[in-house]
C-alpha positions as CSV (number, residue, x, y, z in Angstrom):
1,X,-0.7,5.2,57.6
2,X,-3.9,4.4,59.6
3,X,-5.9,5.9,56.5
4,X,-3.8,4.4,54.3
5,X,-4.9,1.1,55.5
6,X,-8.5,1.7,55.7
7,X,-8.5,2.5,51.5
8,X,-6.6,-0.9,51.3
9,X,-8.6,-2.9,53.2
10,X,-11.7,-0.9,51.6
11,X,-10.9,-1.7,47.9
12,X,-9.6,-5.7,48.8
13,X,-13.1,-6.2,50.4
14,X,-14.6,-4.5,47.7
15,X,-13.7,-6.6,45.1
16,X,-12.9,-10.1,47.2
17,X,-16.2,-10.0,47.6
18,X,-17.9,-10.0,44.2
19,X,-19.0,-13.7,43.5
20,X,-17.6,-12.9,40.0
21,X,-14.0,-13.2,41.8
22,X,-14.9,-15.8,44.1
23,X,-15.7,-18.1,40.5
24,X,-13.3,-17.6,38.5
25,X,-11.1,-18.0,41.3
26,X,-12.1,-21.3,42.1
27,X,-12.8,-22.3,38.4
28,X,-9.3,-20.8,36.8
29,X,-7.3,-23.6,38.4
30,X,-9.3,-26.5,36.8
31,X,-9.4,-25.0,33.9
32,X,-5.6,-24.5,33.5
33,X,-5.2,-28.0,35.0
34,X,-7.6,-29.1,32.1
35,X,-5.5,-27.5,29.6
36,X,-2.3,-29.2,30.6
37,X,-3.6,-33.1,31.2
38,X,-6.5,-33.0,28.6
39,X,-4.7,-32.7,25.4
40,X,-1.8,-34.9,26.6
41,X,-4.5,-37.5,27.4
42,X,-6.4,-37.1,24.0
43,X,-2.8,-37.4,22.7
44,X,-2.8,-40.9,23.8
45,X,-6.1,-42.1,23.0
46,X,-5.8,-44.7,20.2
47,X,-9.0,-44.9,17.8
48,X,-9.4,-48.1,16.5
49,X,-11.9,-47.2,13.6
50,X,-9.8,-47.4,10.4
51,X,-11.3,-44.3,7.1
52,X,-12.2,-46.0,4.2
53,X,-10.5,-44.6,1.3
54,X,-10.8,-45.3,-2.0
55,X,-7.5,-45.0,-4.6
56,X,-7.8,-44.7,-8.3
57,X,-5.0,-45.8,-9.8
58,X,-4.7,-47.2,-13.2
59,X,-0.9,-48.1,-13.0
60,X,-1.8,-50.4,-9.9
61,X,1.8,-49.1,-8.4
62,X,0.5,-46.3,-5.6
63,X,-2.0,-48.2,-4.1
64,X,0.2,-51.1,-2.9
65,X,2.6,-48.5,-1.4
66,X,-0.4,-47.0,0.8
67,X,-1.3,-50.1,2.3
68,X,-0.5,-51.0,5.9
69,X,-2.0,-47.7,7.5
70,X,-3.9,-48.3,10.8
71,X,-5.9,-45.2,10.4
72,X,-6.7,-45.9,7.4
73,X,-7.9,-49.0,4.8
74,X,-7.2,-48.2,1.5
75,X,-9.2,-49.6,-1.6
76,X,-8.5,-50.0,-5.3
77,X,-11.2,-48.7,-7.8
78,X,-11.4,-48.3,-11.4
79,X,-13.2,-45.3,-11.9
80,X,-14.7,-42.8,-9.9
81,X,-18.6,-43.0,-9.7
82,X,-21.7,-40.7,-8.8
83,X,-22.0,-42.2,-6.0
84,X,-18.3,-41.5,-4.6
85,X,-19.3,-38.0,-4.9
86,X,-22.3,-37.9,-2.4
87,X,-22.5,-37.9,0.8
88,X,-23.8,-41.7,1.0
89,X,-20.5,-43.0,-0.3
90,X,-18.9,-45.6,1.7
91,X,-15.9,-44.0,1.5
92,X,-14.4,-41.1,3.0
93,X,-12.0,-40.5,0.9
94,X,-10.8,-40.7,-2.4
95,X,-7.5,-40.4,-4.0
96,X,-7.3,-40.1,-7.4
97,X,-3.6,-40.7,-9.3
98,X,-3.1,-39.9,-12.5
99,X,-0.3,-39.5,-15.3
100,X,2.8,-40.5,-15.3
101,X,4.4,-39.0,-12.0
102,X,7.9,-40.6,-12.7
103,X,8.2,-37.9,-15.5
104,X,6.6,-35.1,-13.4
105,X,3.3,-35.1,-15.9
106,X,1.4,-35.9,-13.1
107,X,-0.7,-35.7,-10.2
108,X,-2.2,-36.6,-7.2
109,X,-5.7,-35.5,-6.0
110,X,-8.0,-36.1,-2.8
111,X,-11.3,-35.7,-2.6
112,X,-13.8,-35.5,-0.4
113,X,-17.2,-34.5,0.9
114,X,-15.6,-32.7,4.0
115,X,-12.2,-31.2,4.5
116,X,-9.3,-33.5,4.4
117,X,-7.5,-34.5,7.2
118,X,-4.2,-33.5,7.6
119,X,-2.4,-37.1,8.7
120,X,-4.7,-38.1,5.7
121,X,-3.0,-36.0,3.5
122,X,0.8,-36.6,4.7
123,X,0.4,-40.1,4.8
124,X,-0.3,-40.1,1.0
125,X,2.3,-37.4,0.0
126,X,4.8,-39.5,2.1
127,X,3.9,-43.1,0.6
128,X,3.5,-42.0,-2.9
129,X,6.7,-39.5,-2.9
130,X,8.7,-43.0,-1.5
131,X,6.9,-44.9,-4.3
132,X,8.3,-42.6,-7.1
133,X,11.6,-42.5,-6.1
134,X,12.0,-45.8,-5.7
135,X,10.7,-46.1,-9.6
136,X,13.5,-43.4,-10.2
137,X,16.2,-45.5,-8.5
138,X,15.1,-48.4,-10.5
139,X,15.0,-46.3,-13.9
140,X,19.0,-46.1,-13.3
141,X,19.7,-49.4,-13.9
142,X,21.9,-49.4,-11.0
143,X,21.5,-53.2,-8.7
144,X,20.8,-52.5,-5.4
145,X,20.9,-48.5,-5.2
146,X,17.7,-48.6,-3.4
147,X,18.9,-50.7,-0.5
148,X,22.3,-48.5,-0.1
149,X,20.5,-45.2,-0.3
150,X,18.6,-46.6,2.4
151,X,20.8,-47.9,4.5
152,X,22.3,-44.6,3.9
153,X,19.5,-42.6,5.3
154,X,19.1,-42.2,9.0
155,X,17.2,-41.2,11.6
156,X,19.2,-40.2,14.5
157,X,17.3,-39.6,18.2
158,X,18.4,-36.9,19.9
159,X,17.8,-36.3,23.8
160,X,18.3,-33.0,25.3
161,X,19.3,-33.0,28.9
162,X,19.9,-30.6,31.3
163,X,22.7,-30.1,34.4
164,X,21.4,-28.9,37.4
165,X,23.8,-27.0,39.7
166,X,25.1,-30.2,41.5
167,X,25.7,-31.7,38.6
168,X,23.1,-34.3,38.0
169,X,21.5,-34.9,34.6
170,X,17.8,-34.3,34.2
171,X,15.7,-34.6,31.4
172,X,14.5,-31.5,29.7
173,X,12.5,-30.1,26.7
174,X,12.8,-27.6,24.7
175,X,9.6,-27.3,23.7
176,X,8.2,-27.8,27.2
177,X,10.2,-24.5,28.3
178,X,9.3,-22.5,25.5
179,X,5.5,-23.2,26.2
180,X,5.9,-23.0,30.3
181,X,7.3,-19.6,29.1
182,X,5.1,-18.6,26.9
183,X,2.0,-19.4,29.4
184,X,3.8,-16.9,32.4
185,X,4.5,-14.5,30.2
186,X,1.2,-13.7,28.9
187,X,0.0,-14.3,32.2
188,X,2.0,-11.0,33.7
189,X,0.7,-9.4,30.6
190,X,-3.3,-9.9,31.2
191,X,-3.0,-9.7,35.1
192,X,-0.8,-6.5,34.8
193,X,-2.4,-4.6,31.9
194,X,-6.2,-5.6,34.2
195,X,-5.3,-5.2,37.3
196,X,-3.7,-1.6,36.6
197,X,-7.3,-1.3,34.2
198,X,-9.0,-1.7,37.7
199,X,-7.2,1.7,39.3
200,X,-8.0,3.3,36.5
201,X,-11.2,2.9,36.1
202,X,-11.9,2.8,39.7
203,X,-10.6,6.1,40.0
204,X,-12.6,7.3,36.6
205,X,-16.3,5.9,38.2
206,X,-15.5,7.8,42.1
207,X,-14.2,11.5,40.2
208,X,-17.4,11.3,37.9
209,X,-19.9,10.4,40.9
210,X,-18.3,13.1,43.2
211,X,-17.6,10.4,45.5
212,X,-13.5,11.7,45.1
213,X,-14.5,14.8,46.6
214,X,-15.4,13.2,50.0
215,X,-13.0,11.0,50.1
216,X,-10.1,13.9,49.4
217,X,-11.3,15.5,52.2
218,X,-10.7,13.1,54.8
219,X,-7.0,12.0,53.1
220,X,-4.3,13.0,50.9
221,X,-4.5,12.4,47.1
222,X,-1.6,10.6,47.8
223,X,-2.6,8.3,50.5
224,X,-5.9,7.5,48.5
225,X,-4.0,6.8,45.4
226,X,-1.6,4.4,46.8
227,X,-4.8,2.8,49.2
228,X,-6.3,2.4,45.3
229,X,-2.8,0.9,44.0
230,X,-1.6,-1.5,46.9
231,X,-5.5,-2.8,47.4
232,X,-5.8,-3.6,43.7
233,X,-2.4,-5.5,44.2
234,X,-3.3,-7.0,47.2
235,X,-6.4,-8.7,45.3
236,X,-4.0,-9.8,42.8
237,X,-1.0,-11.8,44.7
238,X,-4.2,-12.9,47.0
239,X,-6.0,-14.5,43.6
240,X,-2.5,-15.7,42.1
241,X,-2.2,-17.6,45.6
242,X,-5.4,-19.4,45.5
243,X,-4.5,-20.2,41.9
244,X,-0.8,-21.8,43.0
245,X,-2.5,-23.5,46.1
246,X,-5.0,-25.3,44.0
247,X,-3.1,-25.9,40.9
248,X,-0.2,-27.1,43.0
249,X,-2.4,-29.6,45.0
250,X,-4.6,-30.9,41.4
251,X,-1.6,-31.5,39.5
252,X,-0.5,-33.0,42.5
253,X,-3.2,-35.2,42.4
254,X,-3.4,-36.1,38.9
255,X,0.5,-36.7,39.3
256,X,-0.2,-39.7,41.6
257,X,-2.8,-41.3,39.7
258,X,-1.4,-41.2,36.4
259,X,1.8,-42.3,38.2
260,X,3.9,-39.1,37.6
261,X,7.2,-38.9,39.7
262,X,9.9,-36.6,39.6
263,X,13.1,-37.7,38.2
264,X,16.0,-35.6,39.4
265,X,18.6,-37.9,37.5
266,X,18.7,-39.5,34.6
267,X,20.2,-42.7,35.5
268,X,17.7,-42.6,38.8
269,X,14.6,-44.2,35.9
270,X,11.8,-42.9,33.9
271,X,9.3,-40.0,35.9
272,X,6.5,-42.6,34.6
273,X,6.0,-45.8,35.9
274,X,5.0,-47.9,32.8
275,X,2.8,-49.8,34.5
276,X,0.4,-47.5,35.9
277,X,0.8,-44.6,33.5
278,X,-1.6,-44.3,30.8
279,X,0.3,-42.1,28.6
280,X,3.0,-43.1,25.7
281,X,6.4,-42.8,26.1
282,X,6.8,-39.3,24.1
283,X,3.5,-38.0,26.6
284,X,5.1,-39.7,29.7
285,X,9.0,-37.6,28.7
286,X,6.9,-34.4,28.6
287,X,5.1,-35.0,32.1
288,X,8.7,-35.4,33.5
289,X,10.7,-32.6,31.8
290,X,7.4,-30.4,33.4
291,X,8.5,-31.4,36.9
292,X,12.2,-30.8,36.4
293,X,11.5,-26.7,35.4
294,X,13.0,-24.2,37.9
295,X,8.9,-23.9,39.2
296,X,10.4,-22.1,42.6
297,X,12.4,-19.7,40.4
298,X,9.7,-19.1,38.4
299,X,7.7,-18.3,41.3
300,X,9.3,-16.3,42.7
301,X,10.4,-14.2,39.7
302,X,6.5,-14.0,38.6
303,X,5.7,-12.7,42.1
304,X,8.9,-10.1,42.0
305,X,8.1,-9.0,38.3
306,X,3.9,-9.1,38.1
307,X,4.5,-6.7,41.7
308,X,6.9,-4.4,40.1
309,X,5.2,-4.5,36.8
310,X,2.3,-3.5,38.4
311,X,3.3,-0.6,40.7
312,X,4.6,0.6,37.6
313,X,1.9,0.5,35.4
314,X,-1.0,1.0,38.1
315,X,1.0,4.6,39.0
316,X,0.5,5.4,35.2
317,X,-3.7,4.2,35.4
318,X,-3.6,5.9,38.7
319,X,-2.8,9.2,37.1
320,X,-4.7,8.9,33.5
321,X,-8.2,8.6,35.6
322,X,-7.4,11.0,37.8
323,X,-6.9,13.8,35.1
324,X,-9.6,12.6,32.6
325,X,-13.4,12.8,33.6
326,X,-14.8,10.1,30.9
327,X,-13.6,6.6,29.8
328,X,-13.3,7.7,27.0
329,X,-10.7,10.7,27.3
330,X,-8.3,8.4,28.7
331,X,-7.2,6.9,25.1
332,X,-4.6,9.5,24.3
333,X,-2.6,8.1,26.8
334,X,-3.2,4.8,27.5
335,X,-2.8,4.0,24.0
336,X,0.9,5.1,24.1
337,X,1.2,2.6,26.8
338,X,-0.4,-0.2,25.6
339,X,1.7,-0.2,22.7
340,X,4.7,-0.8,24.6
341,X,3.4,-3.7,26.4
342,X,2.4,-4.8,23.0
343,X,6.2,-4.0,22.3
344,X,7.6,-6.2,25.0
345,X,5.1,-9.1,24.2
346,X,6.6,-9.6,20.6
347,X,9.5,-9.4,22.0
348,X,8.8,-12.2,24.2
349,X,7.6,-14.4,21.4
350,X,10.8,-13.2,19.2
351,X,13.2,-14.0,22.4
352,X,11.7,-17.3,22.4
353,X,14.2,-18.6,19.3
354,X,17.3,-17.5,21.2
355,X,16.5,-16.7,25.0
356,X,19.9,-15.4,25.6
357,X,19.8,-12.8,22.0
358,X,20.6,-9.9,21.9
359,X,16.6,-8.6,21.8
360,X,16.2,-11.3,24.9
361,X,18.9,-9.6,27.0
362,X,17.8,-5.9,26.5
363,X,14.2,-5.9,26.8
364,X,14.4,-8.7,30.0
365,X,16.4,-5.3,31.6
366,X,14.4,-2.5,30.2
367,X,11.8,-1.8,33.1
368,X,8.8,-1.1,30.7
369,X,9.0,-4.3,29.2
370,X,11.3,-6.6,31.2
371,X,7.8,-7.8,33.2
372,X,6.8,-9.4,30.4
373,X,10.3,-10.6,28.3
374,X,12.1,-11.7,31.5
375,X,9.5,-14.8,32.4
376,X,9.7,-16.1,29.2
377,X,13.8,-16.4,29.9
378,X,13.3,-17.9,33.1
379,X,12.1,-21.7,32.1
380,X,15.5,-21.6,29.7
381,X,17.9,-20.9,32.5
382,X,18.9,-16.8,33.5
383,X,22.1,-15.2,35.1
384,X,21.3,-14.3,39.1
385,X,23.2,-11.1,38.3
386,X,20.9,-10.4,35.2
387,X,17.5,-11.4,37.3
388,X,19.0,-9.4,40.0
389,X,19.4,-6.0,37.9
390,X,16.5,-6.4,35.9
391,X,14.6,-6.1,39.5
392,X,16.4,-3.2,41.1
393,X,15.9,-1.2,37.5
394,X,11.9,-2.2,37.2
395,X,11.3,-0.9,41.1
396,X,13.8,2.0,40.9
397,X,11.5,3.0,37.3
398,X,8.3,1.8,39.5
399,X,9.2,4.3,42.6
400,X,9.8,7.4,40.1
401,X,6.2,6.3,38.1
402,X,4.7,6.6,41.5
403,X,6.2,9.7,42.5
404,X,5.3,11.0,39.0
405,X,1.8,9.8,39.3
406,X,1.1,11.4,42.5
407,X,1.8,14.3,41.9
408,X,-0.3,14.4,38.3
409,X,-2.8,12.5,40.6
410,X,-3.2,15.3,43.1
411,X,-4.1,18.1,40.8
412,X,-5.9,15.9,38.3
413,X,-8.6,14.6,41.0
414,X,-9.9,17.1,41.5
415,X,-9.7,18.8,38.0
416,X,-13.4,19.0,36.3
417,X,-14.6,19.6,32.6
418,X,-10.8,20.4,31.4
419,X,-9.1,17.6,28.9
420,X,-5.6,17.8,29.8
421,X,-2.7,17.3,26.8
422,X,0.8,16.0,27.9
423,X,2.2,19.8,28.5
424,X,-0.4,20.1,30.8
425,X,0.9,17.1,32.6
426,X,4.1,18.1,32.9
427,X,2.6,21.5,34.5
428,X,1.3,19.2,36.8
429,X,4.4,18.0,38.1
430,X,6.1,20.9,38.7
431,X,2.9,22.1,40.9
432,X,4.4,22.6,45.1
């Protein structure tokens, strides 16, 4: 156990050390912080500078129905000149409307010196679609059927709330959980998929500089492999840490100044207080459906399911370096691999529509890809008993990769200038 210790503490120190860790593990919290606060607070930002646009419309009709945008300031011309076409105009924009669009003969056209901008181009597809049919209604004859149609349309709100296990309601977002979902699970992805890369290629760089051969000779091929695995890991849950720590305490802090408060109950007020937060209303229900997720759940299931994960997949790394003696030799069966975790990624994304599916429930519980499926699950609400057997099913798969591996890993260290196929392998196993 001694020795066991001394590889762990060896390959931590090794890596802990690098000032390549020691950056991004101080930067990687900022950065995530940015992504959450900066585009909600972009979101928010006003411009007061209206796009000139010019309209050319002989009929007269369109261009009174795009007036009263405040992005932009729309102007009637009679023709379009040289001069619209360069990049000198004074206008960004121009809209050209011609035919008779009543009849469907004809069209509407934007042009401009630079790509259009997409609220530039729904805002005129919206006004002049509801400036046709309200020439259609009038074509009927009919008094007054443009007032009832719209007095018949509506546009209802809809809230989604969420019960929490005593009861109370809390505000929630669907959206918000799908993208809180989304971010963990291709979180365990990356951190599994490199952190296992590190074992392997550890392993590859100490066999192919002989440095294996000394170390072999002081411990079991098992010991150092697991010293390798557990180290690795160890440098892992220490950077995740770091990451919580600082995340927890930024978000923290940005949650007091923009005035961010949890709001447990619905009738208990808004998360935001409207006089010190800067954000709109839509910004301000986002902010609060964030701090009514399960984050302590989450946590806890990342930490359970990134450590199984990666005992599972590190075992298989583990044993691919240890039987190839270059980089490159190690395809054959890491691609195999990869491919499933590509598997249970698109699964994720596909599980996203309906979190509870059929595809959802399966791959959350198969071991090789539940790592990945089951965190995008957790933000939407999961069965204890189904969190509970997707655990015991990934370790129970994770102890036999490990027995597996070690004993591939015990031949295959030592193994020189042979390129092992999967039969081989399995010879492997079977070795006393």
């Amino acid at each position: 156990m001694n020795k066991i210790l001394i590889i762990i503490q060896r390959e931590f120190l090794k890596r802990v050390q690098k000032k390549g860790f020691i950056i991004l593990t101080i930067v990687m919290p900022f950065l995530m912080a940015a992504l959450i606060f900066v585009p909600l607070w972009l979101s928010s930002i006003q411009s007061d500078e209206q796009q000139h646009v010019a309209v050319i419309d002989p009929s007269g009709v369109y261009v009174k129905a795009l007036q009263g945008s405040k992005a932009f300031l729309f102007s009637a011309q009679p023709v379009m000149t040289k001069e619209m076409r360069s990049e000198d105009s004074p206008f960004d924009a121009v809209v050209s409307i011609s035919g008779d669009l009543v009849k469907n003969h004809g069209r509407v056209t934007i042009y401009s010196c630079k790509e259009v901008p997409a609220n530039l181009r729904d805002y005129v597809q919206t006004k002049v679609d509801e400036a046709v049919q309200r020439q259609k209604l009038s074509a009927t004859g009919i008094a007054g059927l443009d007032k009832i149609i719209d007095n018949v349309q509506s546009n209802v709100p809809l809230e989604t709330v969420k019960w929490s296990k005593e009861g109370d309601e809390q505000t929630s977002s669907t959206d918000v959980a799908i993208a809180v979902g989304s971010i963990f699970t291709f979180l365990i992805y990356i951190f599994v998929i490199s952190y296992g890369g590190m074992v392997m290629q550890s392993i590859i760089e100490e066999k192919t500089n002989r440095i294996v051969e000394l170390l072999v000779s002081s411990v079991k091929p098992f010991q150092l492999m697991m010293g390798k695995i557990i180290g690795v890991m160890l440098v892992g849950l220490a950077q995740m840490a770091l990451w919580g720590v600082m995340l927890a305490v930024i978000l923290t802090a940005a949650s007091a100044i923009f005035g961010l408060s949890p709001s447990p109950t619905m009738g208990a007020g808004p998360g935001l207080s409207s006089s010190t937060a800067p954000f709109t209303q839509e910004t301000q229900d986002i902010l609060t459906a964030i701090t009514n997720l399960p984050f302590t759940e989450i946590g806890i299931m990342f930490i359970l399911m990134f450590v199984g994960g990666y005992l599972l997949y590190a075992s298989f790394f583990a044993a691919t370096g240890a039987s190839v003696n270059e980089q490159e030799d190690s395809n054959q069966f890491v691609i195999p691999v990869t491919m499933i975790t590509l598997f249970g990624l698109y699964a994720a994304m596909y599980s996203i529509e309906n979190t509870d599916g059929p595809l959802a429930f399966w791959a959350s519980l198969f071991p090789l890809t539940s790592p990945i499926v089951m965190m995008v699950r957790i933000p939407f609400g999961v069965p204890l008993w189904q969190e509970a057997l997707s655990v015991v099913l990934l370790y129970a798969t994770a102890l036999l990769m490990i027995w597996l591996g070690g004993r591939i890993y015990r031949v295959g260290i030592l193994m020189y200038g042979k390129k092992p196929n999967m039969k081989e392998l399995i010879k492997w196993m079977k070795y006393k």
